[in-house]
Biotite code that builds the C-alpha atoms (Angstrom):
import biotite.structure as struc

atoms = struc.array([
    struc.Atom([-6.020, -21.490, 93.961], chain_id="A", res_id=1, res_name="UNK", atom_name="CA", element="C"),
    struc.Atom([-4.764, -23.725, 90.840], chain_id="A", res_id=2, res_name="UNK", atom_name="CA", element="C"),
    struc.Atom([-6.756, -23.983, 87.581], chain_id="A", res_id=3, res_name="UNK", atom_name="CA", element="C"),
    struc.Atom([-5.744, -26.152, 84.992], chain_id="A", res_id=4, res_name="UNK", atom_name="CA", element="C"),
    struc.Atom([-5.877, -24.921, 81.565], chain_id="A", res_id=5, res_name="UNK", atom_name="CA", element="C"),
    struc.Atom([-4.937, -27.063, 78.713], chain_id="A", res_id=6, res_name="UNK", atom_name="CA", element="C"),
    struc.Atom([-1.898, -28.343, 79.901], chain_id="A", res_id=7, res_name="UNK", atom_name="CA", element="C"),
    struc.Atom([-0.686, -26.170, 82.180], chain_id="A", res_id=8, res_name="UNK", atom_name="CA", element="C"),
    struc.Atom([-1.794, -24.975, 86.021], chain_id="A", res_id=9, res_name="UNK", atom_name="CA", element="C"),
    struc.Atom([-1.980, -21.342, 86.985], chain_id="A", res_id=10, res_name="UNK", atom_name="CA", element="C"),
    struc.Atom([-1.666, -20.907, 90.641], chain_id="A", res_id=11, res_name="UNK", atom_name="CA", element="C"),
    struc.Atom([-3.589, -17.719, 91.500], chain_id="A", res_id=12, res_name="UNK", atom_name="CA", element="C"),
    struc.Atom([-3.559, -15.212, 94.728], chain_id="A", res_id=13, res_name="UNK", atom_name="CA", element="C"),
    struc.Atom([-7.360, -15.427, 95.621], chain_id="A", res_id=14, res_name="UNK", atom_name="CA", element="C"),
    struc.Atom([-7.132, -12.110, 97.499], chain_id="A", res_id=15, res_name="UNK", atom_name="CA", element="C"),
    struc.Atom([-5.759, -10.136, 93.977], chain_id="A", res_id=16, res_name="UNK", atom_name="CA", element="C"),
    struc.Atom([-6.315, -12.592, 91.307], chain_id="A", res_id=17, res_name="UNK", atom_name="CA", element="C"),
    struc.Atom([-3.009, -12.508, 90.343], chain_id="A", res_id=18, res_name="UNK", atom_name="CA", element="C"),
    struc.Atom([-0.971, -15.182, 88.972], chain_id="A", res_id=19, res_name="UNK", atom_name="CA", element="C"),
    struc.Atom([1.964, -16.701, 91.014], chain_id="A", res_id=20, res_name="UNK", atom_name="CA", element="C"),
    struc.Atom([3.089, -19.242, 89.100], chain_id="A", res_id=21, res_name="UNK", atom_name="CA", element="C"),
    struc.Atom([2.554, -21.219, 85.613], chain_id="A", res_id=22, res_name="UNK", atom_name="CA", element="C"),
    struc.Atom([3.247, -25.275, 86.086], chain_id="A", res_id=23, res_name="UNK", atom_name="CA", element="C"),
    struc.Atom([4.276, -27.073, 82.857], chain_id="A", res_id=24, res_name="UNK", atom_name="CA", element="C"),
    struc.Atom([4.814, -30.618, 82.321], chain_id="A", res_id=25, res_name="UNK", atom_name="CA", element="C"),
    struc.Atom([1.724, -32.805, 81.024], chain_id="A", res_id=26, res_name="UNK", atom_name="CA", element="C"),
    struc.Atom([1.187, -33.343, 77.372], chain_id="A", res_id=27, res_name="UNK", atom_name="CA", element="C"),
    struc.Atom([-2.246, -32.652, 77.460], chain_id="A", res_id=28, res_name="UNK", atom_name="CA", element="C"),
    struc.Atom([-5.609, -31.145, 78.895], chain_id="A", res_id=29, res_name="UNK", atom_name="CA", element="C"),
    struc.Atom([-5.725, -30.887, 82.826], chain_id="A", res_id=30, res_name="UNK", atom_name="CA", element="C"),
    struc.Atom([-8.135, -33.073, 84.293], chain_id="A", res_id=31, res_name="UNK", atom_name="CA", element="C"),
    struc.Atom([-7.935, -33.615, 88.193], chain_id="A", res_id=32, res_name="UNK", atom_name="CA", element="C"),
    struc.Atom([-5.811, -31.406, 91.129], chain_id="A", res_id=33, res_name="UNK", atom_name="CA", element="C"),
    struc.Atom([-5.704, -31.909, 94.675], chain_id="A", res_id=34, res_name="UNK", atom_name="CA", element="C"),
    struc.Atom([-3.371, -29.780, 97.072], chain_id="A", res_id=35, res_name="UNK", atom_name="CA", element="C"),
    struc.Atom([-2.001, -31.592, 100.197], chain_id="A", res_id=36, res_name="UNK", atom_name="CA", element="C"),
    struc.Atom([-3.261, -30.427, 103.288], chain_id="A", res_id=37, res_name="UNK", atom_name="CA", element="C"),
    struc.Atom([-0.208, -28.418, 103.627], chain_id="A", res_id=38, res_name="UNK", atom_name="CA", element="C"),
    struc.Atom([-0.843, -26.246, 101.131], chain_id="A", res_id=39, res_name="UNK", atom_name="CA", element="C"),
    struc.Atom([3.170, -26.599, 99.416], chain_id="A", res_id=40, res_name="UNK", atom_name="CA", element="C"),
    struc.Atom([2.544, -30.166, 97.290], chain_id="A", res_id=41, res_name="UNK", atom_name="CA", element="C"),
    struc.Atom([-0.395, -30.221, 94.275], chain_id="A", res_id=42, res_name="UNK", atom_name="CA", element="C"),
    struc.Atom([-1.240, -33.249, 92.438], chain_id="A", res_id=43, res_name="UNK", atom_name="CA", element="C"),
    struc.Atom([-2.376, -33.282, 89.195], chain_id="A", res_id=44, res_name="UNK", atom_name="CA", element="C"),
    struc.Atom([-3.322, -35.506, 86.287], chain_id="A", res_id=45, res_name="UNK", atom_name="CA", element="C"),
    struc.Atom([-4.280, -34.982, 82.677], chain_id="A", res_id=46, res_name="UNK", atom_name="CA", element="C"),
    struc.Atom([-5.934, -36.829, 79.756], chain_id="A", res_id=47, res_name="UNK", atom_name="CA", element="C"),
    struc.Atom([-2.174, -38.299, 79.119], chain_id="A", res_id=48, res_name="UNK", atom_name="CA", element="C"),
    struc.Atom([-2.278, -40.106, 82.212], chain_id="A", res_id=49, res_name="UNK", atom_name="CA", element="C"),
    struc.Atom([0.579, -39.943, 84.700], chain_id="A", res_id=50, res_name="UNK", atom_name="CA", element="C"),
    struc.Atom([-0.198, -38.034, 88.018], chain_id="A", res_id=51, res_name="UNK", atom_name="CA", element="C"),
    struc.Atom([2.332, -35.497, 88.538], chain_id="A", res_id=52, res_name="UNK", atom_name="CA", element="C"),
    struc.Atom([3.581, -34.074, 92.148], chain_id="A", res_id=53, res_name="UNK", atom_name="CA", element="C"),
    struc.Atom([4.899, -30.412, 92.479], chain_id="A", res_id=54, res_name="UNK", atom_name="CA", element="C"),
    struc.Atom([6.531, -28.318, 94.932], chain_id="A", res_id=55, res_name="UNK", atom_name="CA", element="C"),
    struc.Atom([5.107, -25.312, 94.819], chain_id="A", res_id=56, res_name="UNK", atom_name="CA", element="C"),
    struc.Atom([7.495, -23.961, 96.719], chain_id="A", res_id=57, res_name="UNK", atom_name="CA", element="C"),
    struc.Atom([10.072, -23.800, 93.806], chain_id="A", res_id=58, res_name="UNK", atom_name="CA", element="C"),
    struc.Atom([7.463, -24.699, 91.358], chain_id="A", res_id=59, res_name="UNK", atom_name="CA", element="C"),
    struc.Atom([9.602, -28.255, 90.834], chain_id="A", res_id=60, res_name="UNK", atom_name="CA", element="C"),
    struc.Atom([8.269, -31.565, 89.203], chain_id="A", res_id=61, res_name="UNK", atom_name="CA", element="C"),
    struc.Atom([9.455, -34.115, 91.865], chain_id="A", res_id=62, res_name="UNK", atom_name="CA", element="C"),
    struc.Atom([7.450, -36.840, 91.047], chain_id="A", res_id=63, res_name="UNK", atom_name="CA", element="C"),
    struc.Atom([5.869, -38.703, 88.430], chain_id="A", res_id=64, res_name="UNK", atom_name="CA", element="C"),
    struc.Atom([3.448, -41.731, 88.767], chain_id="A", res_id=65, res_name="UNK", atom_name="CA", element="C"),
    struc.Atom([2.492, -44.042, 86.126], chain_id="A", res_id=66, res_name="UNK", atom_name="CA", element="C"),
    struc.Atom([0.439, -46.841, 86.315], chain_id="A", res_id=67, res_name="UNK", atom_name="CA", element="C"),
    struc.Atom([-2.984, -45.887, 87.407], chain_id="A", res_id=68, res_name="UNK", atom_name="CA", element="C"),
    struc.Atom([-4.874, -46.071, 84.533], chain_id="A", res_id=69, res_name="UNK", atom_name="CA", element="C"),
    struc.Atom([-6.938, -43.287, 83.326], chain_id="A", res_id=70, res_name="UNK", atom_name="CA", element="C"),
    struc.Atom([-7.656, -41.003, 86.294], chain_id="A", res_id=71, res_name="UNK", atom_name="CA", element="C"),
    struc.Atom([-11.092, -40.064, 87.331], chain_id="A", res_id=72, res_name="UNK", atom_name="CA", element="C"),
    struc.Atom([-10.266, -38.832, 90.668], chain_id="A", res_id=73, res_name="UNK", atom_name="CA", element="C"),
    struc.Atom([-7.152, -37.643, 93.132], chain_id="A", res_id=74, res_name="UNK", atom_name="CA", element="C"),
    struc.Atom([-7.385, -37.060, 96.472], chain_id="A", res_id=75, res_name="UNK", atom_name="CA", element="C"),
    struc.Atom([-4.288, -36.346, 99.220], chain_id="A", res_id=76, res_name="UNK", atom_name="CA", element="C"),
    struc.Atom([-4.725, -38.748, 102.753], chain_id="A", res_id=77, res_name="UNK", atom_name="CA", element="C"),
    struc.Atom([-4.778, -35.911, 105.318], chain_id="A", res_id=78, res_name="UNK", atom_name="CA", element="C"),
    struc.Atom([-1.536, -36.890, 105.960], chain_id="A", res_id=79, res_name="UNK", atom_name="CA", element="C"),
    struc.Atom([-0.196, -35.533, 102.977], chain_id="A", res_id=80, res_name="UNK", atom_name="CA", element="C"),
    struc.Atom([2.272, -38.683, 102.476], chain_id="A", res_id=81, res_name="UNK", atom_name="CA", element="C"),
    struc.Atom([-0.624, -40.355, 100.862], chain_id="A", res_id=82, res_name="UNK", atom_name="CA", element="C"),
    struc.Atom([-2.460, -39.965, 97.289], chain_id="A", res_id=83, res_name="UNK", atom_name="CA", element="C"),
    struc.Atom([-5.239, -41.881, 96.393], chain_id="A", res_id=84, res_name="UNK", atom_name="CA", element="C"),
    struc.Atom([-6.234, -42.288, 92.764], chain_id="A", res_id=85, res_name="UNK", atom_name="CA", element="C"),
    struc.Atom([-9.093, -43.826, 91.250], chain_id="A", res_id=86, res_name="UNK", atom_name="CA", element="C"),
    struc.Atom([-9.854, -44.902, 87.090], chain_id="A", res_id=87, res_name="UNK", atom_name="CA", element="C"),
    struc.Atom([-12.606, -45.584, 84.571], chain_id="A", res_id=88, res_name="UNK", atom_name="CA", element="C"),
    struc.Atom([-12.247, -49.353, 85.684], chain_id="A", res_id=89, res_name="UNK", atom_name="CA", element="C"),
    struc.Atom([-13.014, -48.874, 88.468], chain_id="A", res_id=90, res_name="UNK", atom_name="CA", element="C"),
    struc.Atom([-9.874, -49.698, 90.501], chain_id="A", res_id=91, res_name="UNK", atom_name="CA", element="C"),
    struc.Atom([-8.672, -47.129, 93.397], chain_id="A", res_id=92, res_name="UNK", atom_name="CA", element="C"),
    struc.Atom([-4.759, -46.562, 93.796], chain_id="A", res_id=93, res_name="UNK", atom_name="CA", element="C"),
    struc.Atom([-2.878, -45.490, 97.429], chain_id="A", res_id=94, res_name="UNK", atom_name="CA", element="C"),
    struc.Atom([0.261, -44.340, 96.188], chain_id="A", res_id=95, res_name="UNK", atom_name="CA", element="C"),
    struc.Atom([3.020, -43.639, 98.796], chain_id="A", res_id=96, res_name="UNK", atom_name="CA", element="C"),
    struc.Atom([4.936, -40.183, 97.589], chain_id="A", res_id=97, res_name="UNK", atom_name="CA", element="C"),
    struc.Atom([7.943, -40.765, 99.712], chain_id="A", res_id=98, res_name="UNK", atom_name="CA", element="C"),
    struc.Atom([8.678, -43.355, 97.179], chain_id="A", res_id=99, res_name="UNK", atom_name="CA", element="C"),
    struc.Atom([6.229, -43.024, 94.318], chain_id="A", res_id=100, res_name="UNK", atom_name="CA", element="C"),
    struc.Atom([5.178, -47.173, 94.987], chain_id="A", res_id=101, res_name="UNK", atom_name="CA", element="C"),
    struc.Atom([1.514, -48.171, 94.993], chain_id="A", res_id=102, res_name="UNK", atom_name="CA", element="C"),
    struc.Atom([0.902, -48.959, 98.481], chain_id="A", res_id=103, res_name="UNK", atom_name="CA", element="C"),
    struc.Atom([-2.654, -50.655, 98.114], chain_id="A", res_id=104, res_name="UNK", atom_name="CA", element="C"),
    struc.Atom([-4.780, -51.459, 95.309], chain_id="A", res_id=105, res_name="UNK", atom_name="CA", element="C"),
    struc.Atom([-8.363, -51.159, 95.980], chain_id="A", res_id=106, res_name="UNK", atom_name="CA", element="C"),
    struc.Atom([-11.438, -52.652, 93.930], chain_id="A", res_id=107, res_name="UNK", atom_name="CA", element="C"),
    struc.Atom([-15.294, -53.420, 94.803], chain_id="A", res_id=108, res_name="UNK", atom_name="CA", element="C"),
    struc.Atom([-16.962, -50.986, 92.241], chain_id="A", res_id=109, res_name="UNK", atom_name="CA", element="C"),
    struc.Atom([-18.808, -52.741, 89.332], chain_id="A", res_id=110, res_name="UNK", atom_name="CA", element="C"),
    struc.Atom([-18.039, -49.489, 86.846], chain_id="A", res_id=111, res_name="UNK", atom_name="CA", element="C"),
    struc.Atom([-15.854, -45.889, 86.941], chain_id="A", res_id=112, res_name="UNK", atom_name="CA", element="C"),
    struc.Atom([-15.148, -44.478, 90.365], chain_id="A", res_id=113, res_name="UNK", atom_name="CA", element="C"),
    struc.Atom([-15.950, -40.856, 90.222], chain_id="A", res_id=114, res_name="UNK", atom_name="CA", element="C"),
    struc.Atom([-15.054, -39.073, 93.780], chain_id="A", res_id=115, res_name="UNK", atom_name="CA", element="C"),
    struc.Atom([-13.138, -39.887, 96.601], chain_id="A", res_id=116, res_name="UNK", atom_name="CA", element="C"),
    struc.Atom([-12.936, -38.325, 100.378], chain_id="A", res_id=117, res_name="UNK", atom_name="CA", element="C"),
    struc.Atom([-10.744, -39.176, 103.025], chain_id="A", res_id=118, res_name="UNK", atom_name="CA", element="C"),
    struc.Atom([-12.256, -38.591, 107.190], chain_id="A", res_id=119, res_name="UNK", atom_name="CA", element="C"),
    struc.Atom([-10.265, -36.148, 108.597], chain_id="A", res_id=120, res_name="UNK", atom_name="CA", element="C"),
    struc.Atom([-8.602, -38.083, 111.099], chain_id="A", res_id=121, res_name="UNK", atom_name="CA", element="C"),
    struc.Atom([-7.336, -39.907, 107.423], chain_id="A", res_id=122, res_name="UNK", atom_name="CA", element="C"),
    struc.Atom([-8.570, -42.957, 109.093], chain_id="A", res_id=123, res_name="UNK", atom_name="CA", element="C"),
    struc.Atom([-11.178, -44.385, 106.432], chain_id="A", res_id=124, res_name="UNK", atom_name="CA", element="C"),
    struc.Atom([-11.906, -43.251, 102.597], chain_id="A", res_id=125, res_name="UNK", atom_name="CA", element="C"),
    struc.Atom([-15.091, -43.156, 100.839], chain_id="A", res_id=126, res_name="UNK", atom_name="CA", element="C"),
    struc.Atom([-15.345, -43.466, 97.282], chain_id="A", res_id=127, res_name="UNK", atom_name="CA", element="C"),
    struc.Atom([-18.689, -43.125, 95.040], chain_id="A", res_id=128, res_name="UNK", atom_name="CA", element="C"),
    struc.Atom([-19.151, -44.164, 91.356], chain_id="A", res_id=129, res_name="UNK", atom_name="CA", element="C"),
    struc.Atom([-20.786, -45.183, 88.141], chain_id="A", res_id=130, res_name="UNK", atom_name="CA", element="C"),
    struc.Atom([-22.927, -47.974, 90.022], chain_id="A", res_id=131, res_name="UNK", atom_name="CA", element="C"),
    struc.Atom([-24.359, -45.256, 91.509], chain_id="A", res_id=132, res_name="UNK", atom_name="CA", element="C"),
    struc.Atom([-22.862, -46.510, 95.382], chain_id="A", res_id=133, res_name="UNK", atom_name="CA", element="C"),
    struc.Atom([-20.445, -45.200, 97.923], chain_id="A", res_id=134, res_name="UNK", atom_name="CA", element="C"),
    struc.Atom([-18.000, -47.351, 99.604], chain_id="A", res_id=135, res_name="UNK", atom_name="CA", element="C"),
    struc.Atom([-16.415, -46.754, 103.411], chain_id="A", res_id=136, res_name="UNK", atom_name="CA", element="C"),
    struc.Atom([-12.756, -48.338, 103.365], chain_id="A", res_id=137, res_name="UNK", atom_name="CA", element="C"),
    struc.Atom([-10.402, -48.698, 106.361], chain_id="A", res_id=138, res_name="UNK", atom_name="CA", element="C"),
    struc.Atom([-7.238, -47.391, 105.439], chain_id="A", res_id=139, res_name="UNK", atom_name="CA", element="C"),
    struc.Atom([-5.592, -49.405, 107.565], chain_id="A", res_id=140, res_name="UNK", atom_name="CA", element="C"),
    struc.Atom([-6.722, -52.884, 106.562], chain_id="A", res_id=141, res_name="UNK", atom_name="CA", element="C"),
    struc.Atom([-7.761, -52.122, 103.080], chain_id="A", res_id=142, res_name="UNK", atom_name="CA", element="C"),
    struc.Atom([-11.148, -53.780, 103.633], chain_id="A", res_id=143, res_name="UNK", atom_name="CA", element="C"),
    struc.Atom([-14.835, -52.042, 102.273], chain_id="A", res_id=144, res_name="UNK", atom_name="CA", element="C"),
    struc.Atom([-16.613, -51.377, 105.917], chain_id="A", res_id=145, res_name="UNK", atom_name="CA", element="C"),
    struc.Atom([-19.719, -50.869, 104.147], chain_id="A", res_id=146, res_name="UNK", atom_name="CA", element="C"),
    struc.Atom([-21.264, -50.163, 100.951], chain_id="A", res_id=147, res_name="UNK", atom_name="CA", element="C"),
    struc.Atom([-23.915, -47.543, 100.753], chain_id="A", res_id=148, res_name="UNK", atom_name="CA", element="C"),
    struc.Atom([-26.479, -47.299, 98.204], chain_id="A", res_id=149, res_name="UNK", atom_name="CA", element="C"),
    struc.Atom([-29.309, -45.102, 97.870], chain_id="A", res_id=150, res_name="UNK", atom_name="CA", element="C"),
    struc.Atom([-28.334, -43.152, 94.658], chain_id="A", res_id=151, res_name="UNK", atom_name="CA", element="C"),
    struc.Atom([-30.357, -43.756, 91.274], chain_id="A", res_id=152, res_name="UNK", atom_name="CA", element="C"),
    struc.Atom([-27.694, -42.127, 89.386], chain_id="A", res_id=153, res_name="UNK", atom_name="CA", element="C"),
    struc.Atom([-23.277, -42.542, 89.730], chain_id="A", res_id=154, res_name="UNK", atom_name="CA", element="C"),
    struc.Atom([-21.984, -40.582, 92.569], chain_id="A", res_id=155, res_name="UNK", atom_name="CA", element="C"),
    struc.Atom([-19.830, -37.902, 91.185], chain_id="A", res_id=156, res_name="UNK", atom_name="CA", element="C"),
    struc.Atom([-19.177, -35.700, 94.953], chain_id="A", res_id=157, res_name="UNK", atom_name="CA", element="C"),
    struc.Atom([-18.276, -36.475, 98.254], chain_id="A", res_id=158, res_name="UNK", atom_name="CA", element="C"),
    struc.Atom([-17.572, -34.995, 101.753], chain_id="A", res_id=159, res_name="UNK", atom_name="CA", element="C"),
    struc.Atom([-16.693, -35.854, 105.202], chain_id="A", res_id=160, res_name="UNK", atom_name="CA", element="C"),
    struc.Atom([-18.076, -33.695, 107.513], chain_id="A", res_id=161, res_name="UNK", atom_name="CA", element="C"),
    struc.Atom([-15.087, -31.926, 109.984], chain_id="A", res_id=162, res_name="UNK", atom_name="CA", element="C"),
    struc.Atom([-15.936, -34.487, 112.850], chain_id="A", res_id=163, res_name="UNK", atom_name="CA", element="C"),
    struc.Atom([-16.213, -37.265, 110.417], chain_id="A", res_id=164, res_name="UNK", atom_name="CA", element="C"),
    struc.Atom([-19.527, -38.567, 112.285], chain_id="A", res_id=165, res_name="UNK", atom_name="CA", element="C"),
    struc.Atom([-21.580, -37.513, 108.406], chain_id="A", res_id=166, res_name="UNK", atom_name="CA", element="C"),
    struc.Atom([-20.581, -38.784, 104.923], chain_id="A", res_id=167, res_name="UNK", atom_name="CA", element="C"),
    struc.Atom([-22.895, -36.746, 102.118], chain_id="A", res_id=168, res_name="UNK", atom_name="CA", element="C"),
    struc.Atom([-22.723, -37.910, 98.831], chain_id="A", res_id=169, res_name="UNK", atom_name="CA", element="C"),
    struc.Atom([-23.967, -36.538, 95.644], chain_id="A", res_id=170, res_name="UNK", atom_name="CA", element="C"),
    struc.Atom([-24.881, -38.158, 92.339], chain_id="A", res_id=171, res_name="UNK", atom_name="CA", element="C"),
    struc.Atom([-26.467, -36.454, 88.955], chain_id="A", res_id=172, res_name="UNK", atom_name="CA", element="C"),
    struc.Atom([-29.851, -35.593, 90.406], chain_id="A", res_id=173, res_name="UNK", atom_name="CA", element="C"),
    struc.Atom([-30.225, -32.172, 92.845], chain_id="A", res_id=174, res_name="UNK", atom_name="CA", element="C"),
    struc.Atom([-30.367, -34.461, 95.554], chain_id="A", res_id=175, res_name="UNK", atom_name="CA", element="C"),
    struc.Atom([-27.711, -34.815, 98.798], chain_id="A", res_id=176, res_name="UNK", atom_name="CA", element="C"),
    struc.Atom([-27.637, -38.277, 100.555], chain_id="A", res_id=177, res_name="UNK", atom_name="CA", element="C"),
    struc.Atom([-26.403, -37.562, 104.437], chain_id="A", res_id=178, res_name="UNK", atom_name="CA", element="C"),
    struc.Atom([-25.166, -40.744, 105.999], chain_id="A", res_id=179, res_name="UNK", atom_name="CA", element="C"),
    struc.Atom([-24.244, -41.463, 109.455], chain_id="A", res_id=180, res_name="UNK", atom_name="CA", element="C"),
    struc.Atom([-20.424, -43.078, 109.304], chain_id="A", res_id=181, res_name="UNK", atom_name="CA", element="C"),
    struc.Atom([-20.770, -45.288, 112.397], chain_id="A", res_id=182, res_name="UNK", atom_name="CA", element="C"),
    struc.Atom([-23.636, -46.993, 111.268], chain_id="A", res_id=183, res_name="UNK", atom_name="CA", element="C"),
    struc.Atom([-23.708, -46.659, 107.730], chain_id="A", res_id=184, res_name="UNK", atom_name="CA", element="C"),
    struc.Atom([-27.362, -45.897, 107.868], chain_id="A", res_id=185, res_name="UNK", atom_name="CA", element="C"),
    struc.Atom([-29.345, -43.158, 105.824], chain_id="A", res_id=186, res_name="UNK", atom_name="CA", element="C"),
    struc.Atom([-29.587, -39.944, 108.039], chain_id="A", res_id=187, res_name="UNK", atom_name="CA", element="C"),
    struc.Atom([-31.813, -37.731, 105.676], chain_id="A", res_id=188, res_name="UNK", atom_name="CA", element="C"),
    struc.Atom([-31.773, -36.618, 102.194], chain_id="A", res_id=189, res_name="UNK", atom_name="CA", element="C"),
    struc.Atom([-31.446, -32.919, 101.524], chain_id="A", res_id=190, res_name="UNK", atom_name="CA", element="C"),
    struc.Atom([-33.438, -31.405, 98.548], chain_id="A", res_id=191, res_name="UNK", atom_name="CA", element="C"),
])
């Protein structure tokens, strides 16, 4: 587990609540993590901007990535080789972490993107945000399959479900919106 305190992330032992490590290296307060499916890389960004990449094996800085404006949301590709970013403007970044180069450059939302979700297969990514709709993307192309809006508030939460046939998306109401992926139609709302 990794919590970011002001600006530094304590990776914890679940099972004792222990500390493992302490990560230092942003100038300011924590704002966004996201561990590779791997469980041995962690991204993070702060209010300072730049996304940072650790090995947590050694508890080493080996990346730093500027450039995406201010973050509102990090998420790893399945694949682990690819982060996706998104910012205030509402612009979402694929960054390639072999090299640290932004691979695609993503933009149909009218305001902030606020959540992001890959399928598992690491196929498509949905993203939700301040115009309160969620957006299917092929990675592979870069286009928007469909936009999806049923949401009177901005979508802040996302999930794929494990056979990636359900998208659920939540916004600032206690209401989750279930949608079928295939179709991009409404499959119920859950109360």
């Amino acid at each position: 587990m990794a919590i970011g305190r002001a600006n530094k992330i304590a990776l914890m032992n679940t099972a004792t609540r222990e500390p493992i490590q302490t990560l230092a290296g942003h100038g300011s307060e924590i704002k966004h993590l996201s561990f590779a499916a791997d469980g041995r890389t962690l991204a993070t960004t702060s209010e300072d901007g730049p996304i940072q990449i650790w090995d947590l094996a050694g508890g080493q800085l080996t990346r730093v990535i500027t450039g995406g404006g201010r973050i509102t949301a990090l998420r790893f590709a399945p694949n682990g080789r690819t982060l996706a970013s998104a910012n205030e403007g509402g612009d979402v970044s694929l960054w390639d972490l072999q090299t640290g180069a932004l691979s695609l450059q993503l933009r149909r939302h009218s305001g902030g993107v606020n959540a992001i979700a890959f399928s598992p297969d690491g196929n498509l990514m949905a993203t939700g945000g301040d115009d309160r709709s969620v957006i299917i993307w092929e990675i592979a192309t870069g286009k928007a399959r469909r936009a999806l809006k049923d949401h009177d508030l901005a979508v802040t939460a996302l999930a794929f479900s494990p056979d990636g046939s359900l998208l659920a998306s939540g916004a600032g109401n206690t209401s989750v919106v279930l949608w079928d992926v295939p179709t991009g139609k409404l499959n119920r709302v859950l109360k």
